[in-house]
N, C-alpha and C positions, 0 to 999 in steps of 0.2 A: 455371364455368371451372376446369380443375382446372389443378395447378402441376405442372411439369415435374419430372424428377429435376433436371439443371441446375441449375435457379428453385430450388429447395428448398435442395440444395446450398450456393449462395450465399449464402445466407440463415441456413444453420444456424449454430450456434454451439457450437466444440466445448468441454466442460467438464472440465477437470482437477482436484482435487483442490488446496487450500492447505498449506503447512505448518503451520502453526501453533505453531511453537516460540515457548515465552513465554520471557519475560524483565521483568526491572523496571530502571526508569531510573533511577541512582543521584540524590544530590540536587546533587552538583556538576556530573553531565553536566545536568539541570534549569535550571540557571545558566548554562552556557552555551549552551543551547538560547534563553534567552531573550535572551541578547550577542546573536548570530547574528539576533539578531528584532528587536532595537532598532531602534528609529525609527521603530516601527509600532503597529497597536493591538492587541499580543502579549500577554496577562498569564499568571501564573503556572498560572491554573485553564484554558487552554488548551491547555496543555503535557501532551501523552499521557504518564503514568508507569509503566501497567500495556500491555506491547508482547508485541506477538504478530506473526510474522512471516508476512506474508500475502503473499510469493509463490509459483509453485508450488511443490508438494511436489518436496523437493530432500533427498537425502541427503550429497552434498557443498556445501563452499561456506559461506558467510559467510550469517548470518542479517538481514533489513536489515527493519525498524516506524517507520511515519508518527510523528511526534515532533509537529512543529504545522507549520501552514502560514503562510508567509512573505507579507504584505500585498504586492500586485500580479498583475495576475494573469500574467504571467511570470517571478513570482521564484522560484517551487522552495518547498519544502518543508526544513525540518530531519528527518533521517533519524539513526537509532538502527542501528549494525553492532555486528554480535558472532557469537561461535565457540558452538556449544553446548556447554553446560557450564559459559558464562563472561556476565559480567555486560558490556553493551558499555562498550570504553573508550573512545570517544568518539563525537563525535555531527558529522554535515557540513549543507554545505548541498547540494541534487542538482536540478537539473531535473526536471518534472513530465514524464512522457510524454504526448507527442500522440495516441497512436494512438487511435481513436474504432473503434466495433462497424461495421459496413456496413450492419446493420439496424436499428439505432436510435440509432445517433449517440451510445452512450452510451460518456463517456470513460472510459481507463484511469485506474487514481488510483493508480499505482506510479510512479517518477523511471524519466527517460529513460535506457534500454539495460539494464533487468532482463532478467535470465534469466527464462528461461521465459514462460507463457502472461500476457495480458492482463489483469487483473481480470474483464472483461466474460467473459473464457473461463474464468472461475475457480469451483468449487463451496467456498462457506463454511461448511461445515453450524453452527456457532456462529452466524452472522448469522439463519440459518433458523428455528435454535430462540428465538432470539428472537423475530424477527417473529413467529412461532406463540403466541408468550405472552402478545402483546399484545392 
């Protein structure tokens, strides 16, 4: 049976490019990433320090990396913002986005109301050469 343009369509998945502006998380924002996490089973060696900004490729705008994630599963995440050029000065807590693929249910894993594409519409090539090494 062959699949329609339509059927295809709906199905595809378009893929943009990431930023990947890096950055490193100071040791006091570190400390407050794990305030913000108290009362759960948060430790230090969970706390992302080496941040790369993985949404899409943006040439304006605030740079925003996954910090750690907040015990429950609708509590949000601790998020890392910063200007390029500059070290972030501090750190939030953001809701996780909902949004899910149509073709495999696979969720976005950026906070709710990022610019730009999805994860799931995202190319990492860092993520690729990885998996390739393994």
């Amino acid at each position: 049976m062959e699949i329609s343009n339509k059927e295809r369509a709906a199905t595809a998945v378009v893929v943009y490019p990431i930023c990947g502006e890096r950055t490193y998380l100071p040791a006091e924002l570190m400390g407050r990433a794990l305030e913000l996490a108290a009362g759960g089973t948060v430790g230090s060696v969970d706390v992302e320090r080496q941040l790369r900004c993985t949404l899409q490729a943006h040439t304006i705008g605030d740079h925003f990396a996954f910090v750690v994630e907040l015990d429950g599963g609708h509590a949000g995440s601790v998020w890392a913002r910063w200007t390029r050029g500059h070290s972030p000065a501090g750190v939030v807590v953001l809701p996780d986005c909902e949004a899910t693929s149509g073709s495999t249910a696979e969720p976005c894993c950026e906070f709710a109301g990022h610019p730009g594409g999805h994860t799931f519409e995202l190319a990492d090539p860092w993520a690729s050469s990885v998996v390739a090494s393994l």
